[in-house]
Backbone as a ProteinNet text record, in pm:
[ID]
protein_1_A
[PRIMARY]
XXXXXXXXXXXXXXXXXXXXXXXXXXXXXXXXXXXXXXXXXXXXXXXXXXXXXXXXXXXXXXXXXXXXXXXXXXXXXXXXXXXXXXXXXXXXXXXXXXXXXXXXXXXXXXXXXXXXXXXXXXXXXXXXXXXXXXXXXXXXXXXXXXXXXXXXXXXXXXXXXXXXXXXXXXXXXXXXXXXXXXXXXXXXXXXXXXXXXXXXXXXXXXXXXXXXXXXXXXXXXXXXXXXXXXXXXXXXXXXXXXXXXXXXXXXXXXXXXXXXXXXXXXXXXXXXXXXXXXXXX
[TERTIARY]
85.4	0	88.2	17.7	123.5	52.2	92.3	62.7	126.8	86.7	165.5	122.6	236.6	278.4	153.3	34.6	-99.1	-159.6	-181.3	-279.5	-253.1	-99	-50	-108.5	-93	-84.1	-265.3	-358	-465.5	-512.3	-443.9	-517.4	-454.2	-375	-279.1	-360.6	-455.9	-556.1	-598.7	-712.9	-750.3	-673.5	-585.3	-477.6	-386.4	-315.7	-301.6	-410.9	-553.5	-609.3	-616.3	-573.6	-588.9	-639.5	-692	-792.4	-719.3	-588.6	-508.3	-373.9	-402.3	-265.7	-239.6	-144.6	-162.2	-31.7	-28.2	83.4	1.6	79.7	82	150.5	252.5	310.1	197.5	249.4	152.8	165	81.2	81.5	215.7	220.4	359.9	451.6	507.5	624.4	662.2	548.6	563.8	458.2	489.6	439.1	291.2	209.7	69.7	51.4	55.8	48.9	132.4	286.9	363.4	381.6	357.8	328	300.1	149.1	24.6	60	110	141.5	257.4	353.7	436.5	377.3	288.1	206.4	76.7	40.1	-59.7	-36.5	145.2	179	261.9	276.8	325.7	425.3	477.3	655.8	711.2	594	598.1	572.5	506.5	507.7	616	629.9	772.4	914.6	941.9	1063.5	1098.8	1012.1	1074.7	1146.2	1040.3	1084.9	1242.4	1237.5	1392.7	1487.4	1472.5	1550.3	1648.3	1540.6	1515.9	1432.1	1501.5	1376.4	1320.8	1206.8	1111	1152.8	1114.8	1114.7	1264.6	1386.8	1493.9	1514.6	1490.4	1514.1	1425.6	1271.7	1220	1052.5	1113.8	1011.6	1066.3	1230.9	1264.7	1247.7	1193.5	1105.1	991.2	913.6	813.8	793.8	943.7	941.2	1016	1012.8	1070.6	1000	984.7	904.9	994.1	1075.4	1220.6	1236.6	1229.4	1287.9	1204.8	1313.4	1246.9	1114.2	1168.2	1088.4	947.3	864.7	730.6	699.7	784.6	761.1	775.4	802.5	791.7	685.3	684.1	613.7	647.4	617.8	610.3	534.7	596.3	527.3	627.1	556.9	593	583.1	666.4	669.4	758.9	768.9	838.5	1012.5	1098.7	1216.3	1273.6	1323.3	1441.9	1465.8	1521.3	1574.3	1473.2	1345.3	1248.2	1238.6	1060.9	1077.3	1027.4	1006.9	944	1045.4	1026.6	1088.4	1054.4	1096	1039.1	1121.5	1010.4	1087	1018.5	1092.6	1033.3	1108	1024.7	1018.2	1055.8	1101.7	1103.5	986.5	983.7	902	922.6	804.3	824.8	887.9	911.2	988.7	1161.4	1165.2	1338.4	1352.1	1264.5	1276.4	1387.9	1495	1654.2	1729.7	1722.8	1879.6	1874.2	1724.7	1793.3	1691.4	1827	1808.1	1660.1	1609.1	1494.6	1579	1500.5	1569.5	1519	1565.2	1486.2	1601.6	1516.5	1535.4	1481.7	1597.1	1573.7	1622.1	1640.6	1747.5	1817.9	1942.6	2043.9	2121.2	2184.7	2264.1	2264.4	2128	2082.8	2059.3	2135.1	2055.7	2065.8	2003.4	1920.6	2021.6	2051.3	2069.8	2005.8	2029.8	1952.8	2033.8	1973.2	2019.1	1944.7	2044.3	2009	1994.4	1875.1	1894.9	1875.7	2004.8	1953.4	1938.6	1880.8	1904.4	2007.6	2012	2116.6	2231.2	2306.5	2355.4	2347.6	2303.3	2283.3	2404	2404.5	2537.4	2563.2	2419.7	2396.4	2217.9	2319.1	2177.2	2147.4	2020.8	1984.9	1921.9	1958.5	1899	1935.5	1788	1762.4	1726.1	1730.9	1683.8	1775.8	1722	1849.1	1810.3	1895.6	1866.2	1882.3	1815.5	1854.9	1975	2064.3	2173.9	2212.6	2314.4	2350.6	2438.4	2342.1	2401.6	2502.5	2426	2463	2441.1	2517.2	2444.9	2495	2468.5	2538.9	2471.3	2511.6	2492.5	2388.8	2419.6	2377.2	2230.9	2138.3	1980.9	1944.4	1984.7	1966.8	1894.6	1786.2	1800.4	1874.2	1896.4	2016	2004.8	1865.5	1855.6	1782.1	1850.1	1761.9	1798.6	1925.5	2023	2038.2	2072.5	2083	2206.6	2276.6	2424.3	2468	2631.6	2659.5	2656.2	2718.4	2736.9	2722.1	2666.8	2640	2692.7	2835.1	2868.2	2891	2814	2802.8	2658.1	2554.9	2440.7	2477.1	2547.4	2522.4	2623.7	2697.7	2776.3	2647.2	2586.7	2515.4	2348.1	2302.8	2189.8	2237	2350.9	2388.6	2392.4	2417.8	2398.2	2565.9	2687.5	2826.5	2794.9	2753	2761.3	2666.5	2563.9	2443.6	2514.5	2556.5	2646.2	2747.8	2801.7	2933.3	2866.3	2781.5	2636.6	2625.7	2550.7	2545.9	2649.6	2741.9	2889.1	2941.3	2908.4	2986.9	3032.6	3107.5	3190.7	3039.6	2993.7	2888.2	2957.5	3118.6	3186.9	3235	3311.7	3341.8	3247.5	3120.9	2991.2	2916.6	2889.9	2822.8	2858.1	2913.5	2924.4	3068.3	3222.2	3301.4	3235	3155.4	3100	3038.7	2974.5	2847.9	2979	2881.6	2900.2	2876.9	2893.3	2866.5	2712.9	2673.3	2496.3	2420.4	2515.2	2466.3	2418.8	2519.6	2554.3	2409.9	2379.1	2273.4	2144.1	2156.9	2024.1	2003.4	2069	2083.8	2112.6	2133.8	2092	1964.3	1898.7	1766.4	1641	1707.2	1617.1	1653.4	1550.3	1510.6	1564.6	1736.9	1749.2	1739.8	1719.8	1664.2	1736.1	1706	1791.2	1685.9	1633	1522.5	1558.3	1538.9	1578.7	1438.3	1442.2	1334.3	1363.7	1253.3	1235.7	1308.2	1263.6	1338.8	1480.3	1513	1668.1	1735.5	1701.2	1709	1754.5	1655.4	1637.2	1777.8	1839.8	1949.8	1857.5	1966.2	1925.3	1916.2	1838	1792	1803.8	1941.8	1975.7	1868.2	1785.8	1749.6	1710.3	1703.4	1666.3	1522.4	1470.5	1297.9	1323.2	1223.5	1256.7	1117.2	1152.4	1078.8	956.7	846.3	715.4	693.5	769.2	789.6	850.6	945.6	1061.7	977	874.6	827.9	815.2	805.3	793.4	906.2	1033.7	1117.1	1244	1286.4	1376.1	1349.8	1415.9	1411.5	1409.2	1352.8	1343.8	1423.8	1560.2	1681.1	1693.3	1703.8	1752.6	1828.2	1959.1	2090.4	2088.2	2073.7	2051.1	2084.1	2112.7	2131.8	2001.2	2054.6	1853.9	1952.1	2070.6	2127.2	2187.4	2173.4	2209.7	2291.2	2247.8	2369.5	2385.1	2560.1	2586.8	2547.9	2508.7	2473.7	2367.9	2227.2	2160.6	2087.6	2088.9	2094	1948	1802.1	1734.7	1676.9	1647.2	1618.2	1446.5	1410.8	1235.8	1156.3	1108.7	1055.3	890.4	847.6	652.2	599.3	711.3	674.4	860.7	763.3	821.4	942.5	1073.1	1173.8	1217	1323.1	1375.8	1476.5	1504.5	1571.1	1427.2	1327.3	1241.4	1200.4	1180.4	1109.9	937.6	867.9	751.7	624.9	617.1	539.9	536.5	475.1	500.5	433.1	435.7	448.9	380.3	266.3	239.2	209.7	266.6	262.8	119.9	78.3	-40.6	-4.9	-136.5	-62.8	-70.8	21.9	13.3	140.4	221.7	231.8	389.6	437.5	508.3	597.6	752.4	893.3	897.7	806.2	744.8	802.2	888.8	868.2	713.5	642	549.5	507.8	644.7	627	610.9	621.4	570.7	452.7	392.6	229.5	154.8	21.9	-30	59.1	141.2	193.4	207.1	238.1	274	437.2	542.2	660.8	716.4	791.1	839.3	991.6	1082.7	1228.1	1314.6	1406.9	1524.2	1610.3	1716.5	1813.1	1915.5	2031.4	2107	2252.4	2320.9	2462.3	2577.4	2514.4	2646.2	2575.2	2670.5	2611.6	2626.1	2659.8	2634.7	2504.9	2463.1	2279.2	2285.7	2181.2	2133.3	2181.7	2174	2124.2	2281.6	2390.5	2512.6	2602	2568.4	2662.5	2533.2	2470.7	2343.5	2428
-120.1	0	124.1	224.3	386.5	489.9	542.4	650.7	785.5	858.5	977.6	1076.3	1234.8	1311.9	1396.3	1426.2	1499.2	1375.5	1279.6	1220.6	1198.6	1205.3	1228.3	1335.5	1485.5	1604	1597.4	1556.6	1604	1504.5	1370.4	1291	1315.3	1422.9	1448.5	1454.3	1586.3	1626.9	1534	1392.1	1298.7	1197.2	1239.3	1089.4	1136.8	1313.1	1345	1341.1	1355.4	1285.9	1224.9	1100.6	1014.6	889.4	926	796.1	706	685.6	609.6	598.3	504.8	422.5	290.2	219.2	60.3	55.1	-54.1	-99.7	-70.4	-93.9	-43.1	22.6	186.8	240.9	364	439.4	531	711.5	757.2	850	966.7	984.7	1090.5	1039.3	901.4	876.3	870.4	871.1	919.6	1006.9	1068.4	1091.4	1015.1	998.5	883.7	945.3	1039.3	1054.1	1024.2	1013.3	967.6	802.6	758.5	630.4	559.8	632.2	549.5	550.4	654.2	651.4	558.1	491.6	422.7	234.7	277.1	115.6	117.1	215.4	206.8	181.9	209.8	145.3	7.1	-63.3	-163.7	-188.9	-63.9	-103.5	-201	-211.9	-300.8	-446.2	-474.7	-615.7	-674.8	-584.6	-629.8	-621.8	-512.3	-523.2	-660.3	-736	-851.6	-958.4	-968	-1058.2	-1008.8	-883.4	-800.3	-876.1	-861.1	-853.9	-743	-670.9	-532	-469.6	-443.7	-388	-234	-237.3	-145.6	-39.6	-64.5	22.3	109.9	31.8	93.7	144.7	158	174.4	326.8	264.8	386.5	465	410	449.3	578.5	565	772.8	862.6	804.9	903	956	894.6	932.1	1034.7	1025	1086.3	1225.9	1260.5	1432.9	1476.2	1596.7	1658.5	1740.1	1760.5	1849.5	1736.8	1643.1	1569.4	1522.3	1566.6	1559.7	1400.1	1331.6	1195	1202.3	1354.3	1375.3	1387.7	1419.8	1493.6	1354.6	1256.2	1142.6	1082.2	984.9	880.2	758.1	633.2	544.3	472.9	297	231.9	107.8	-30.5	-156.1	-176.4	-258.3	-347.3	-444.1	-516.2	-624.6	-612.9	-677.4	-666.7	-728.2	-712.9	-834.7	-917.9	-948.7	-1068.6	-1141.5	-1107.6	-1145.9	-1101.3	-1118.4	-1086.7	-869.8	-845.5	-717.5	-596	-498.2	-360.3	-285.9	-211.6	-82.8	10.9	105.4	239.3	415	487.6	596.8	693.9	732	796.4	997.5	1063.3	1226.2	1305.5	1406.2	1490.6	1526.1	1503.9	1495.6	1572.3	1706.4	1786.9	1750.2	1673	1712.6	1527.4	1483.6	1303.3	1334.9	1238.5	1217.4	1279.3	1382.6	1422.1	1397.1	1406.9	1353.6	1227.8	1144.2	994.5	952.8	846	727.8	625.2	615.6	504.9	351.1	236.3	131	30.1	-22	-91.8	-275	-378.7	-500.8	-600	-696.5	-817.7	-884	-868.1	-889.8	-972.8	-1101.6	-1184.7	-1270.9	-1248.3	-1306.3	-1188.2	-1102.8	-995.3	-824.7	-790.1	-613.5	-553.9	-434	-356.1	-215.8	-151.1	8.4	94.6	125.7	147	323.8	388.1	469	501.4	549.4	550.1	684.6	706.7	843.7	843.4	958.7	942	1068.5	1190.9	1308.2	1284.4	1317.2	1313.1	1199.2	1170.2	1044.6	976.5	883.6	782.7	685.3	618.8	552.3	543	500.2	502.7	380.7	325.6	226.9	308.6	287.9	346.9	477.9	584.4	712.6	721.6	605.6	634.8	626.9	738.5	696.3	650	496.6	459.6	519.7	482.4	448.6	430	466.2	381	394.3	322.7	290.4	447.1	540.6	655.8	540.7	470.2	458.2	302.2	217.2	70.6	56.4	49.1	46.6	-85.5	-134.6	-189.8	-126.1	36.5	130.8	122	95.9	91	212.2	291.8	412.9	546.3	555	646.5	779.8	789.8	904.2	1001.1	1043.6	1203	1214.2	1093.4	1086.9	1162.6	1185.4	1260.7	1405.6	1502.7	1635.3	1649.8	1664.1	1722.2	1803.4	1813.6	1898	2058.8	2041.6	2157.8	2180.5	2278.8	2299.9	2263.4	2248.2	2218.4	2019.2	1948	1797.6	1770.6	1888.9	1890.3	1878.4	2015.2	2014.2	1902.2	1797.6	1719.8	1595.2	1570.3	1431.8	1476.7	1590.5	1632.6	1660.4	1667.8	1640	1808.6	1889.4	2033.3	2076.7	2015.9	2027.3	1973.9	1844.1	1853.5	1893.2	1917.7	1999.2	2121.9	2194.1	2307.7	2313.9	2177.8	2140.6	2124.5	2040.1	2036.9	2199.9	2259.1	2391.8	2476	2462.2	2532.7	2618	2600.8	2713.6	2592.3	2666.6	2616.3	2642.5	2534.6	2559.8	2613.5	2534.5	2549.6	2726.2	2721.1	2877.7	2998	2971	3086.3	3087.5	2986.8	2972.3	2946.3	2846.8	2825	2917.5	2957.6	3076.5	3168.4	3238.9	3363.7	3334.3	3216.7	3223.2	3274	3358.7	3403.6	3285.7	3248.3	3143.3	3165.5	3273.1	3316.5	3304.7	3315.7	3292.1	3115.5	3013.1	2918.2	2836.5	2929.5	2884.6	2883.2	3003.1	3052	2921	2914.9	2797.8	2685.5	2648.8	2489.9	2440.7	2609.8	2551.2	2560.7	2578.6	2645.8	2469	2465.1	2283.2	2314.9	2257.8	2275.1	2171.3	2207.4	2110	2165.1	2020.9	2007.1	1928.3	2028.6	1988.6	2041	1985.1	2014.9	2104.5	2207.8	2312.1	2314.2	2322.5	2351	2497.9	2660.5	2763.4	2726.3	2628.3	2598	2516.7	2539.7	2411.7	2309.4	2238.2	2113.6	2088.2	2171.6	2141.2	2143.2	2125.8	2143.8	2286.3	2360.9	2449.3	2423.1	2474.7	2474.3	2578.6	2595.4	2628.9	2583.7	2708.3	2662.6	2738.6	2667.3	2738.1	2785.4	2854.1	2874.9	2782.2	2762.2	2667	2803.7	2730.7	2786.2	2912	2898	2999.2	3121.2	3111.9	3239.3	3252.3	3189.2	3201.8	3415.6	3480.6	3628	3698.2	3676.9	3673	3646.3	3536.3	3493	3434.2	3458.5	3438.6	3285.9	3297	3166.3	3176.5	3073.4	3157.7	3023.9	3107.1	2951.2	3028.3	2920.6	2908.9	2835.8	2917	2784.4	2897.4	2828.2	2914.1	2905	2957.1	2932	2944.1	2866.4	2835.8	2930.8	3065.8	3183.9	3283.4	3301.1	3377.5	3265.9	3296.7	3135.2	3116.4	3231.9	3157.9	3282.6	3256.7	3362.1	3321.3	3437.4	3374.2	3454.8	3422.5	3503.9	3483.9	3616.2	3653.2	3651.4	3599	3556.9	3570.8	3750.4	3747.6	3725.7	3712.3	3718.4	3866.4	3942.3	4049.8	4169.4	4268.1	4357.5	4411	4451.3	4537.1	4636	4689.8	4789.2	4785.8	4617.6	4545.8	4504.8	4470.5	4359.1	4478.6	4361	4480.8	4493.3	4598.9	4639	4555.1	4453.6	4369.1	4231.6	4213.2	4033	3926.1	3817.6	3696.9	3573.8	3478.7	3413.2	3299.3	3160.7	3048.4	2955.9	2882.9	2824	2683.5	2671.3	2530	2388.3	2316.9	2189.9	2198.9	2359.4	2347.6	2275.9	2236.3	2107.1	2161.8	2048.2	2108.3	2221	2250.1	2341.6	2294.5	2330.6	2247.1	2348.8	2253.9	2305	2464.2	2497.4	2589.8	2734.8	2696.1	2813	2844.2	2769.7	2803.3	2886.4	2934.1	3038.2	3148.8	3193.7	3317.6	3428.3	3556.6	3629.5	3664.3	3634.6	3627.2	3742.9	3826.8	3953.3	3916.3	3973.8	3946.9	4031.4	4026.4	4086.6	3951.4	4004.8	3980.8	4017.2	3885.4	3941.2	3909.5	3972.5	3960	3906.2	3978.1	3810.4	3686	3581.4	3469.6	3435.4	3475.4	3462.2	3457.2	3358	3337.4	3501.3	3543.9	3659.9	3711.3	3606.2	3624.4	3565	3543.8	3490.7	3530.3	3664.3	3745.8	3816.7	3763.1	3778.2	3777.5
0	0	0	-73.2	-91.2	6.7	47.5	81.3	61.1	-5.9	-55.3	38.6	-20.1	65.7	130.1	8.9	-24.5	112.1	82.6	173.8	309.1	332.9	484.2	540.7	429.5	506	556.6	449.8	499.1	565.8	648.1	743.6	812.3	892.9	1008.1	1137.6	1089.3	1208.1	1245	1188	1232	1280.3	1291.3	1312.9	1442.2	1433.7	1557.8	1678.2	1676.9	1767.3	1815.4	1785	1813.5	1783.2	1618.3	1593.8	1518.3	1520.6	1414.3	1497.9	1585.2	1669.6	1678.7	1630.7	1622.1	1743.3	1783.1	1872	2042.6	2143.3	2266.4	2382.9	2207.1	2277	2317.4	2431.9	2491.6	2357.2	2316.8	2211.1	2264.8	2359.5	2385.9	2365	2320.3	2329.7	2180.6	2092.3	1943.9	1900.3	1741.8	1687.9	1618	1678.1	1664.2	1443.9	1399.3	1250.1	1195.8	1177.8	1127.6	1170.5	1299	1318.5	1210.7	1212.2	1172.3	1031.9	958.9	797.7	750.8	834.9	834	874.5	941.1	971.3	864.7	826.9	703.2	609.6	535.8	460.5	443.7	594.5	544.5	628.8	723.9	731.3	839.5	910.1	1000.4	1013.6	902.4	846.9	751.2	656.5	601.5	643.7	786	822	846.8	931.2	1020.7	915.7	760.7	629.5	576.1	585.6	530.9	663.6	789.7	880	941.6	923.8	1019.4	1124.3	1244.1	1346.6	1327.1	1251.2	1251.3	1351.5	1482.1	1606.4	1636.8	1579.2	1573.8	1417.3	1319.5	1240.6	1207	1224.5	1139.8	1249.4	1393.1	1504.4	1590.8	1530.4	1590.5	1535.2	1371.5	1292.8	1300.2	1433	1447.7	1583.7	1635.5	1730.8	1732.8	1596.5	1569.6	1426.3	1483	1333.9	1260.4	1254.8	1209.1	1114	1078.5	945.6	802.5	718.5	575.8	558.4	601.5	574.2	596.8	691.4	621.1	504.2	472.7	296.3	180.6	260.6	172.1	162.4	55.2	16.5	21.5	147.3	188.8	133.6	82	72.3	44.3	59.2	48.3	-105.1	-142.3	-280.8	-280.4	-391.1	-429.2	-440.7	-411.4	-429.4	-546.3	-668.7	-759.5	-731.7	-580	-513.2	-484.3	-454.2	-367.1	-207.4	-189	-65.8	-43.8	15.7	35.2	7.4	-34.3	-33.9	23	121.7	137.2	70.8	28.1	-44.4	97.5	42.8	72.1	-42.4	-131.9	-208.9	-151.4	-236.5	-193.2	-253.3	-198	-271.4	-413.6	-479.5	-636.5	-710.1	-676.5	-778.7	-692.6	-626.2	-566.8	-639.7	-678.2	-772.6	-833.7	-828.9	-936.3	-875.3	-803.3	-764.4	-600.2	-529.1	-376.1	-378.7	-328.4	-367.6	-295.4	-360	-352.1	-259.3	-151	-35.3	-12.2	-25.5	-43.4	46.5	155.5	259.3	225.9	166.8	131	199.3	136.9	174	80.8	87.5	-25	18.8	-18.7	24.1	181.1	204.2	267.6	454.6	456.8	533.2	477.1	562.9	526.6	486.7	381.1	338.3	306.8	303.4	245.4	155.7	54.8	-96.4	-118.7	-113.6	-181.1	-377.7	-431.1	-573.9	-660.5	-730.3	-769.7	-928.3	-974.7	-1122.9	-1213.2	-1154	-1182.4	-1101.8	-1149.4	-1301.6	-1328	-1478.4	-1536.4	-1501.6	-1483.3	-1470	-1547.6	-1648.9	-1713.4	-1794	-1944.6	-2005.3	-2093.8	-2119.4	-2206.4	-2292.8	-2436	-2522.8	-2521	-2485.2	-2485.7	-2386.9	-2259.3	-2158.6	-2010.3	-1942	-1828.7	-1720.6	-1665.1	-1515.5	-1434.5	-1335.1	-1216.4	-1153.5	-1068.8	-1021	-827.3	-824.2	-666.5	-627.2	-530	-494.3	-380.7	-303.5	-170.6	-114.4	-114.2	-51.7	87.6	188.4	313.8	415.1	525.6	617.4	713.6	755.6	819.7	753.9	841.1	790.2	823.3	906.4	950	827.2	798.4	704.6	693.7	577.6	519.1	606.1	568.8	611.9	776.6	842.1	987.3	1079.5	1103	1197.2	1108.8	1218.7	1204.3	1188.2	1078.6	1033	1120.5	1217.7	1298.7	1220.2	1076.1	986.1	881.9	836.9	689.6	575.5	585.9	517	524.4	615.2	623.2	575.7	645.8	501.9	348.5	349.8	187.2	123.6	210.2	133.7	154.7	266	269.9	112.9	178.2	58.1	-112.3	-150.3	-298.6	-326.2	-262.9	-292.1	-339.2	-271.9	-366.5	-532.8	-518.9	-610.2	-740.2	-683	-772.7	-840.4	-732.6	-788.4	-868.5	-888.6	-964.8	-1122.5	-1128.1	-1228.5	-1257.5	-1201.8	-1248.7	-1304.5	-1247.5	-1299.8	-1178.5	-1069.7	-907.9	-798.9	-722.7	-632	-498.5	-424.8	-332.9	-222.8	-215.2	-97.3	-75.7	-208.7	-200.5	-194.1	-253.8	-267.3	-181.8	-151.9	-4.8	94.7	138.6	283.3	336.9	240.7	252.1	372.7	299.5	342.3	501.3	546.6	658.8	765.8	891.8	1018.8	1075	1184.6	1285.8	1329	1293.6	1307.2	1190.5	1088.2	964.1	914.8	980.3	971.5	1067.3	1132.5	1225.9	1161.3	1092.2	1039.1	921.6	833.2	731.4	800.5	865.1	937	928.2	941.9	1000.7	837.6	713.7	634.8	573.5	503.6	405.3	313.1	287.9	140.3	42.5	-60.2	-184.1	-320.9	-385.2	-472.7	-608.6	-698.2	-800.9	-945.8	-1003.3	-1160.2	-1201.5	-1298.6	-1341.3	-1447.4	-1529.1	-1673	-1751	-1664.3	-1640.3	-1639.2	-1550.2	-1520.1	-1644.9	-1768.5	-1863.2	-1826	-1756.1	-1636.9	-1585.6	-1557.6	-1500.9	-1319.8	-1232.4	-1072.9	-1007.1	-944.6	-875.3	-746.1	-665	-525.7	-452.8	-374	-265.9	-159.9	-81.5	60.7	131.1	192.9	237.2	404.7	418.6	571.9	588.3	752.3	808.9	855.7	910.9	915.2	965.1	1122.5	1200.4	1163.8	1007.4	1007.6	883.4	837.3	650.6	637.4	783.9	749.7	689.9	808.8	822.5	705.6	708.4	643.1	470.6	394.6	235.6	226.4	95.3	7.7	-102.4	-98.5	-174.2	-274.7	-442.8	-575.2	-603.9	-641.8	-720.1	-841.7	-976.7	-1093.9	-1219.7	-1321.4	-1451.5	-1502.1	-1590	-1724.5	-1879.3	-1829.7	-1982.2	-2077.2	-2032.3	-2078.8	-2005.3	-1890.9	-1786.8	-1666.9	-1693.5	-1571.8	-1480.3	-1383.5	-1224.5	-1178.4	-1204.4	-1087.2	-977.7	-842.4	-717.4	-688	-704.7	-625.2	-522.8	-449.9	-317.6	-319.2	-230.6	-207.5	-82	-61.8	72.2	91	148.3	203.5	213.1	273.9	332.3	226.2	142.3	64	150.6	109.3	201.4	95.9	144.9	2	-144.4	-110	-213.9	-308	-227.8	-353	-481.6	-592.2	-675.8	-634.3	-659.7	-635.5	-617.9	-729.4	-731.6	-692.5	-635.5	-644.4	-714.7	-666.5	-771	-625.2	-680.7	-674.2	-736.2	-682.2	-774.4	-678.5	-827.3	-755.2	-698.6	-644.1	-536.2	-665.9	-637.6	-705.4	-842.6	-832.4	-942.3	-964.6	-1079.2	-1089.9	-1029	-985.7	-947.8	-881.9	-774	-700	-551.2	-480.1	-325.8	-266.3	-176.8	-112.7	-24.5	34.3	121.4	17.1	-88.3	-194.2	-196.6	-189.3	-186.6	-88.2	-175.6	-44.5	14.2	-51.3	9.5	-144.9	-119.4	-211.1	-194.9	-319.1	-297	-378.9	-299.8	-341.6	-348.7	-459.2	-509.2	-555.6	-590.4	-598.4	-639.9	-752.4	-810.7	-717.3	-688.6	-609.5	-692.3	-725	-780.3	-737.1	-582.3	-492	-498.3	-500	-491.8	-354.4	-241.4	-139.3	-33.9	46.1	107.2	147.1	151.8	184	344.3	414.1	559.7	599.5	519.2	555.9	678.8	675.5	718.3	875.4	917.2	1012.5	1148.1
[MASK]
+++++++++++++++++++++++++++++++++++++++++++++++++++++++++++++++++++++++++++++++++++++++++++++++++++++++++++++++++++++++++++++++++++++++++++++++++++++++++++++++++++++++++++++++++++++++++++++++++++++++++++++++++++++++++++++++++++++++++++++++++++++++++++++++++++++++++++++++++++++++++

């Protein structure tokens, strides 16, 4: 069974209530909605066949809301080898460059495979696979633990080398410049890594602010458009004396879109440094 990212968000309310708890842990000691979306799809019946414990593996996910793996899409399937898969899929516009995670049994115990598709690595035909970002022992998912530093984010999330793809140094343009306050501020913003049509599908580095700062702090992309090498723009909620006059709203649903775009009006500015806005904070 699948459960995608759309049907998590709008069964949360009913499910943080309370009406969707399996097991007989007590609801404070997890997250009872992310639980339940992880036992609705499956993960708890097929760990034990893989030879993996569920409860250590993918039950401290339910016990922090700071991690990307809401934003996924969970579900059980079939393995090559035989025997169950779990996948958790990313949010659809960040698909191919931050890896597809799939938890099996290979050679007789568990493994977890990361799979990416940018940069192509290989192609049949006209078409390009799939391939092995990551095969490890460590069942631990990728993005479970909080990177001490920005710059161990942007090496574990694919953002060095997205930028290498694009044509800039991430290390020298960005992370160079951060203050130790600056460094704080970007810890805390979701960065992503999505290919755009604008971007002549190359990858589009940004980063979102989380809910609380959405007034506050910018929504910052790093990407060409195939014609001038590198532009960096600046994306506030609320107008300052850099944005230009008008703003710009995108509608909800719309493709290679991360979510936190929606429902707001986004005011901008062209910025010529390629440095985060808020670096130097």
């Amino acid at each position: 069974m699948t459960i995608n990212r759309r049907q998590f968000l709008s069964g949360v309310g009913l499910m943080a209530a309370g009406s969707v708890w399996a097991g007989d842990r007590k609801p404070a000691e997890a997250d009872t909605a992310f639980d339940g979306v992880l036992r609705h799809a499956g993960i708890w019946e097929a760990a034990p066949e893989i030879g993996l414990d569920a409860d250590k593996v993918f039950l401290p996910l339910a016990k922090r809301t700071d991690h990307p793996y809401r934003m996924y899409r969970w579900s059980v399937s079939y393995a090559e080898t035989g025997g169950p898969l779990i996948q958790a899929l990313p949010p659809e516009e960040e698909m191919g460059w931050m890896p597809w995670e799939e938890w099996l049994k290979l050679d007789g115990k568990p493994v977890r495979r990361a799979m990416a598709l940018f940069p192509i690595d290989k192609m049949k035909g006209q078409i390009p696979l799939w391939w092995c970002l990551e095969r490890s022992d460590d069942l631990t998912p990728r993005r479970a633990t909080t990177p001490g530093t920005l710059a161990e984010l942007f090496k574990r999330d694919r953002i060095i080398e997205a930028a290498k793809v694009t044509g800039f140094d991430a290390v020298k343009e960005l992370l160079a410049p951060m203050s130790l306050k600056g460094e704080a501020v970007y810890r805390r913003m979701r960065w992503s890594v999505a290919p755009h049509r604008i971007a002549a599908d190359l990858p589009v580095i940004q980063c979102l602010p989380p809910a609380d700062k959405m007034r506050e702090w910018p929504w910052e992309t790093w990407y060409t458009d195939g014609k001038t090498p590198l532009i960096h723009h600046v994306h506030y909620t609320v107008p300052n004396a850099r944005t230009e006059p008008k703003s710009w709203r995108e509608r909800e649903g719309a493709p290679q879109r991360p979510q936190e775009l929606f429902g707001h009006n986004w005011y901008w500015y062209n910025d010529l440094e390629m440095a985060p806005a808020l670096a130097k904070a």
